[in-house]
C-alpha positions as a Python dict, from the first residue, in 0.01 Angstrom:
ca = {
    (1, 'X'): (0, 0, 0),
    (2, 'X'): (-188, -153, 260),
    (3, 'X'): (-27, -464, 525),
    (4, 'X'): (-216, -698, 365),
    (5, 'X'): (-132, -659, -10),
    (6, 'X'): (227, -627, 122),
    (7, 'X'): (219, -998, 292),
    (8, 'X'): (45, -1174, -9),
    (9, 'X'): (333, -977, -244),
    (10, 'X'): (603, -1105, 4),
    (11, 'X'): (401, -1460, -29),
    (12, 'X'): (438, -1476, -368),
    (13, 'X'): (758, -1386, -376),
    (14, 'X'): (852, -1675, -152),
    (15, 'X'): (651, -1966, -371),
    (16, 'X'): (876, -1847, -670),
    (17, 'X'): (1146, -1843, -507),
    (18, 'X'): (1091, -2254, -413),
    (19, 'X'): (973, -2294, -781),
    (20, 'X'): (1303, -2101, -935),
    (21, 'X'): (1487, -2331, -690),
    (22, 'X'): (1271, -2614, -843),
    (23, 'X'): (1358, -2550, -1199),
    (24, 'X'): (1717, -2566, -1162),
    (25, 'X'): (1703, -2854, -977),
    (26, 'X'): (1681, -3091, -1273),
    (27, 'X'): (1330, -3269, -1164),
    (28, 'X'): (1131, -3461, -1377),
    (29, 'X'): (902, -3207, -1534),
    (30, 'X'): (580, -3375, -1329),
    (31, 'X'): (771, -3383, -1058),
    (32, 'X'): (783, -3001, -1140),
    (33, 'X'): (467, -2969, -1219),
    (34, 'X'): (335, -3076, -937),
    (35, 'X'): (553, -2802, -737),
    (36, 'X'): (410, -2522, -886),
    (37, 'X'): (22, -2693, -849),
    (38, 'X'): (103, -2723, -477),
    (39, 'X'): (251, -2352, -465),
    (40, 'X'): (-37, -2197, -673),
    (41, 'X'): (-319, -2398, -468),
    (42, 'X'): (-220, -2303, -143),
    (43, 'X'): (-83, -1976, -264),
    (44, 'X'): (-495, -1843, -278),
    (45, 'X'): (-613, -2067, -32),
    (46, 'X'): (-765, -2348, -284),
    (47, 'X'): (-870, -2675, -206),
    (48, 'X'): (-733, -2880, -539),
    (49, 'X'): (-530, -2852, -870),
    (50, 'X'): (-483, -3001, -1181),
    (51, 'X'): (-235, -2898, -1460),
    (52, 'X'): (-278, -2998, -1806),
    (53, 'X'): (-53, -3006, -2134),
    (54, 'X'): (-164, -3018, -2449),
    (55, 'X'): (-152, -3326, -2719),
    (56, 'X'): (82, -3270, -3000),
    (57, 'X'): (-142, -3169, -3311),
    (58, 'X'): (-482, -3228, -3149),
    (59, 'X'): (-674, -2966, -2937),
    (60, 'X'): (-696, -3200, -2629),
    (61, 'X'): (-520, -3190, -2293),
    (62, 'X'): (-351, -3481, -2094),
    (63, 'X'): (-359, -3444, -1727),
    (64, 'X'): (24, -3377, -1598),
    (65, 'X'): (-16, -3318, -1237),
    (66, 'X'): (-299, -3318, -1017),
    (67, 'X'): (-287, -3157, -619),
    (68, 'X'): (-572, -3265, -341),
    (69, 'X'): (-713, -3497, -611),
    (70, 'X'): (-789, -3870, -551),
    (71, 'X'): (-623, -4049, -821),
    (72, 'X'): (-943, -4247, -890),
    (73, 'X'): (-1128, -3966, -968),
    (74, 'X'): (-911, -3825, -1190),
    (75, 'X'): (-1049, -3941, -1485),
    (76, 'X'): (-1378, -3732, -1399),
    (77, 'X'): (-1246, -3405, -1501),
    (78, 'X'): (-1208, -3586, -1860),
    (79, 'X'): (-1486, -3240, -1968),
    (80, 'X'): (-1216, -2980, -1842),
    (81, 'X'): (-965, -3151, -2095),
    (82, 'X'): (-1152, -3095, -2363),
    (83, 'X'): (-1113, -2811, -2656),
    (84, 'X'): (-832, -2665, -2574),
    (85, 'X'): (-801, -2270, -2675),
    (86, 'X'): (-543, -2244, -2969),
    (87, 'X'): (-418, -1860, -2887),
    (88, 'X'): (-405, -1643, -2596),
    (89, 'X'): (-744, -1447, -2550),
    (90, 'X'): (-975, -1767, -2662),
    (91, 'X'): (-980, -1896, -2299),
    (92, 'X'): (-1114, -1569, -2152),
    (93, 'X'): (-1444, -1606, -2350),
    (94, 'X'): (-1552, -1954, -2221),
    (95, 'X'): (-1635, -1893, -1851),
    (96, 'X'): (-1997, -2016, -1920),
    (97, 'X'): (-1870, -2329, -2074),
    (98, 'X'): (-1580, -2388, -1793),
    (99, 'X'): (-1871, -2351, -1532),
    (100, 'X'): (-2103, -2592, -1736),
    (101, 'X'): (-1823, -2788, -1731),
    (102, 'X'): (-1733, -2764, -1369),
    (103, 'X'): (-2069, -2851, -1288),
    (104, 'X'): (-2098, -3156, -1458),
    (105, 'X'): (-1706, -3311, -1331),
    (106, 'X'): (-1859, -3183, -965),
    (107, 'X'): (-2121, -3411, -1017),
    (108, 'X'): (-1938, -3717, -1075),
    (109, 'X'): (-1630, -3621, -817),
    (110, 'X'): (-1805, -3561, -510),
    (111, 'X'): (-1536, -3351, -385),
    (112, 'X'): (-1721, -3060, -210),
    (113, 'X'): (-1509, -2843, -552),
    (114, 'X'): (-1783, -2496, -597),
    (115, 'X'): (-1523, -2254, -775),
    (116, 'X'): (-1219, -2318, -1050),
    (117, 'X'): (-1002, -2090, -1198),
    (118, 'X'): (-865, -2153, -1497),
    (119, 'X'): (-518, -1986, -1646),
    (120, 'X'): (-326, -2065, -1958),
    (121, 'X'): (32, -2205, -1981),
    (122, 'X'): (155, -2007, -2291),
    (123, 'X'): (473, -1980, -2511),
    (124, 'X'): (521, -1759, -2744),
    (125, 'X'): (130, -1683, -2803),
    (126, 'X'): (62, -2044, -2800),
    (127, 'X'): (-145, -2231, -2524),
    (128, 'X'): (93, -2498, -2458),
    (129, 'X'): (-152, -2591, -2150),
    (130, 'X'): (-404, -2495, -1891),
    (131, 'X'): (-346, -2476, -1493),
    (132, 'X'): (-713, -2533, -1279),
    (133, 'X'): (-685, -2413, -936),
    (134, 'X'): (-1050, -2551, -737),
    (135, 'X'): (-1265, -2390, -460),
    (136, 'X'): (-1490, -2581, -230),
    (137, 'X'): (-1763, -2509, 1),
    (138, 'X'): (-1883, -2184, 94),
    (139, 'X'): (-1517, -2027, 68),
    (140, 'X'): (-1429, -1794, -202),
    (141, 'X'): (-1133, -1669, -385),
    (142, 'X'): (-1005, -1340, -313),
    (143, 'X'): (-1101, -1109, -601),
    (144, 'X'): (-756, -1085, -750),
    (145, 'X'): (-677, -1466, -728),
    (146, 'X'): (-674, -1509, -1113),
    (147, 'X'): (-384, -1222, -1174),
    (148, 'X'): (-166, -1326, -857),
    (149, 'X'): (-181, -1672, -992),
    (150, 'X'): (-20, -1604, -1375),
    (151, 'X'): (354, -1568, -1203),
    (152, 'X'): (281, -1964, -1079),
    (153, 'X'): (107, -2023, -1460),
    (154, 'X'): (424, -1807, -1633),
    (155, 'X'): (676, -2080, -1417),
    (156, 'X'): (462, -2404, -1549),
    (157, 'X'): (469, -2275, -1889),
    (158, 'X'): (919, -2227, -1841),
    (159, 'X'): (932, -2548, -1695),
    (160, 'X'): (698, -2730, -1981),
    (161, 'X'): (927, -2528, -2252),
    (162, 'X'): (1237, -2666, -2087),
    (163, 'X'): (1164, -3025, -2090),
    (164, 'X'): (1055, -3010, -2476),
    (165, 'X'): (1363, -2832, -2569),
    (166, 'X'): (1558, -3069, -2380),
    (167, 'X'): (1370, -3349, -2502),
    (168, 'X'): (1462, -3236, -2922),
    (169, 'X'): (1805, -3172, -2818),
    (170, 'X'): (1807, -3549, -2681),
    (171, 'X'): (1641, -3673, -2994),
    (172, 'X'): (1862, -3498, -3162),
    (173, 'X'): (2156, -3650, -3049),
    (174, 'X'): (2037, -4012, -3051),
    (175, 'X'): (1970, -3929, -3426),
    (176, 'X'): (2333, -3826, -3501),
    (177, 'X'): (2401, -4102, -3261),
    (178, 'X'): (2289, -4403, -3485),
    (179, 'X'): (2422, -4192, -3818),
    (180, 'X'): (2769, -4216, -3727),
    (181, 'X'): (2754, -4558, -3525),
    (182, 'X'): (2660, -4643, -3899),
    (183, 'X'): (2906, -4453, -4090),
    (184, 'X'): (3139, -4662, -4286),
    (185, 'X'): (3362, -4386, -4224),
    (186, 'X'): (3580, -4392, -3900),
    (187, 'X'): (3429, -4102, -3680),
    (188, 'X'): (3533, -3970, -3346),
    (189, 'X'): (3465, -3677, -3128),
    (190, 'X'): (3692, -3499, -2883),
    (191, 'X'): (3703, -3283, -2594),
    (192, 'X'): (3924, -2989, -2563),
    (193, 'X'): (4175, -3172, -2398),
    (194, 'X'): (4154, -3417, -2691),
    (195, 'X'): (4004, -3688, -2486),
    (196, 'X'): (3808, -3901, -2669),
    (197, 'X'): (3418, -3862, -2663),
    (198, 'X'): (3237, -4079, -2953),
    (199, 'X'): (3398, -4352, -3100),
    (200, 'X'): (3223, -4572, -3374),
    (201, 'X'): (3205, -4901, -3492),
    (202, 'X'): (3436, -4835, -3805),
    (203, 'X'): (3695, -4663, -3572),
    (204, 'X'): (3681, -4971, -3378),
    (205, 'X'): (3769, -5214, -3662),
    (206, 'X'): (4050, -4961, -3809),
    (207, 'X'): (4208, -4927, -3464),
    (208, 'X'): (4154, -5257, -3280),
    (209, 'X'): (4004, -5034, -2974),
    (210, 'X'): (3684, -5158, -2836),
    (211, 'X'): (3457, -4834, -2808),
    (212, 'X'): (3427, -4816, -2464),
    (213, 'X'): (3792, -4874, -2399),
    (214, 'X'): (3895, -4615, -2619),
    (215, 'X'): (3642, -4346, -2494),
    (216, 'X'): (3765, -4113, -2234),
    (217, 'X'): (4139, -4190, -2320),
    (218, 'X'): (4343, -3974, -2483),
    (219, 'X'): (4323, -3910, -2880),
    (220, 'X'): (4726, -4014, -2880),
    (221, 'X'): (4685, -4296, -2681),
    (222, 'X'): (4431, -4457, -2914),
    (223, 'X'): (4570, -4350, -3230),
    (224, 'X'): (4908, -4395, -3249),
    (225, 'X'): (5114, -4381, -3594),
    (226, 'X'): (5324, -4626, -3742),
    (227, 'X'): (5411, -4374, -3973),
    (228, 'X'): (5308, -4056, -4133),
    (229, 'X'): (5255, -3945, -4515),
    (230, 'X'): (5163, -3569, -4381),
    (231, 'X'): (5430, -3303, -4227),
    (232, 'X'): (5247, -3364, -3898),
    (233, 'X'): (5019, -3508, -3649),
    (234, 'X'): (4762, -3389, -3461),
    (235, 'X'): (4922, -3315, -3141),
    (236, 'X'): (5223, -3144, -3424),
    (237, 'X'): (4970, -2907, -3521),
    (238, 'X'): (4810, -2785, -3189),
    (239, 'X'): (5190, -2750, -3042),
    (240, 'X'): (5206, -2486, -3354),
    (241, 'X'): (4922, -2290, -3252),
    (242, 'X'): (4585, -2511, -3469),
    (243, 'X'): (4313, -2395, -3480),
    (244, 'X'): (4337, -2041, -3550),
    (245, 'X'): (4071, -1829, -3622),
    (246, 'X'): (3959, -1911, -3975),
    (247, 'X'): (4267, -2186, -4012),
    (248, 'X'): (4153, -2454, -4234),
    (249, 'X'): (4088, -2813, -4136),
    (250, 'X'): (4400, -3037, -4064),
    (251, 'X'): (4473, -3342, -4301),
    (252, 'X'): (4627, -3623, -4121),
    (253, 'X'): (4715, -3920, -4374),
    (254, 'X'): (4931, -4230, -4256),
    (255, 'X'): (4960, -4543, -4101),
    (256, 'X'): (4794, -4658, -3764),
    (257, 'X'): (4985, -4907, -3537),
    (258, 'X'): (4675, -5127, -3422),
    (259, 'X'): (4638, -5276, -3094),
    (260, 'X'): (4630, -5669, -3143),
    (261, 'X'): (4621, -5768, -2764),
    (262, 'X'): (4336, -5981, -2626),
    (263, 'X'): (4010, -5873, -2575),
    (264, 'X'): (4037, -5650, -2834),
    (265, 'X'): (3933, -5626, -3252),
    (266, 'X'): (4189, -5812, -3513),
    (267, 'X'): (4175, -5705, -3810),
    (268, 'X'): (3929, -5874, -3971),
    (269, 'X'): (3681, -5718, -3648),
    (270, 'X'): (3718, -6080, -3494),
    (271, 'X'): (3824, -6147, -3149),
}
């Protein structure tokens, strides 16, 4: 393996490293973007970048993050957002049309830009995105540029799965969020230490508790029984060894002591 092949491997092996460091860094995903651009640009010795995701349901591309782009001319590479290839394969067949393309956002840019390459962001089979990495001048990239650069198009395509996860998980939980701040049914959630996590509206008028008092206190703190109609409590039931594998729910019935100090709910939910 000759010196040189051995430095661009040890390279490349250092701009992943800064983008692995990236990704668990919790940065906004353009934020992120724009690391990998900046890796994968000077990486092969480019002159510009531009990363682009795909619209929901359409086959058009929004620009994400640009590198060595004015943002005023931005919108002149509105051609290379165009059509965007639905599987992996379709892109390779449109280098004609990408340099028709190139040609005609060169025109309008002014930027000195000769050479792109263009690389897929894909998840599971499905192009999720495309990177653009720019040439200018009479400089030219090295023959292998395109297959060094899928590592730095393999990392965008991580980081863009990520943040939609993340963001369905989020949506997610606002949904269930609003369902029980609805529920006519007192709701809470607790930790394993049985500190209190979610408490409702309803909860709030059966208890007296203002929501944010009660959350983050202890489950025995905020409830506390006047009396009981079960055998036991909570707390009763965990001291005997609840929940077991397979054990069935517990069934707590009885009366609640409410708290009737100031600032907090009577029982009509008044002050």
């Amino acid at each position: 393996m000759g010196k040189a092949l051995v430095d661009i491997r040890i390279l490349q092996r250092e701009y992943l490293l800064a983008i692995s460091r990236a990704l668990t860094a919790e940065l906004d995903l353009h934020d992120l973007l724009r690391v990998i651009l900046k890796a994968s640009v000077e990486f092969v010795s480019g002159r510009a970048g531009l990363i682009a995701l795909a619209v929901p349901g359409t086959r058009q591309l929004r620009v994400a993050a640009v590198y060595g782009i004015p943002p005023d001319l931005v919108d002149h590479f509105a051609p290379l957002l165009q059509e965007l290839p639905r599987q992996e394969g379709e892109e390779e067949d449109a280098s004609q049309e990408l340099g028709r393309r190139l040609r005609e956002v060169m025109g309008k840019a002014n930027l000195g830009l000769t050479q792109a390459i263009r690389l897929p962001l894909l998840s599971r089979g499905e192009v999720i995105g495309l990177i653009y990495v720019f040439q200018s001048g009479n400089y030219y990239f090295v023959e292998d540029a395109k297959s060094l650069l899928r590592s730095f198009a393999e990392q965008a395509a991580i980081a863009v799965r990520n943040a939609q996860l993340y963001q369905q998980v989020n949506n997610e939980k606002q949904r269930l969020d609003a369902i029980l701040e609805q529920s006519a049914d007192g709701v809470m959630i607790l930790n394993p230490s049985l500190e209190i996590q979610v408490f409702n509206k309803a909860l709030s008028h059966m208890t007296g508790w203002w929501a944010e008092e009660a959350i983050g206190r202890h489950h025995d703190v905020v409830i506390d029984w006047q009396s009981l109609k079960t055998d036991s409590d909570l707390s009763d039931a965990i001291a005997n060894g609840w929940p077991l594998p397979g054990a069935a729910h517990i069934y707590v019935e009885g009366d609640l002591r409410r708290l009737k100090q100031a600032n907090h709910l009577e029982a009509d939910g008044a002050m």
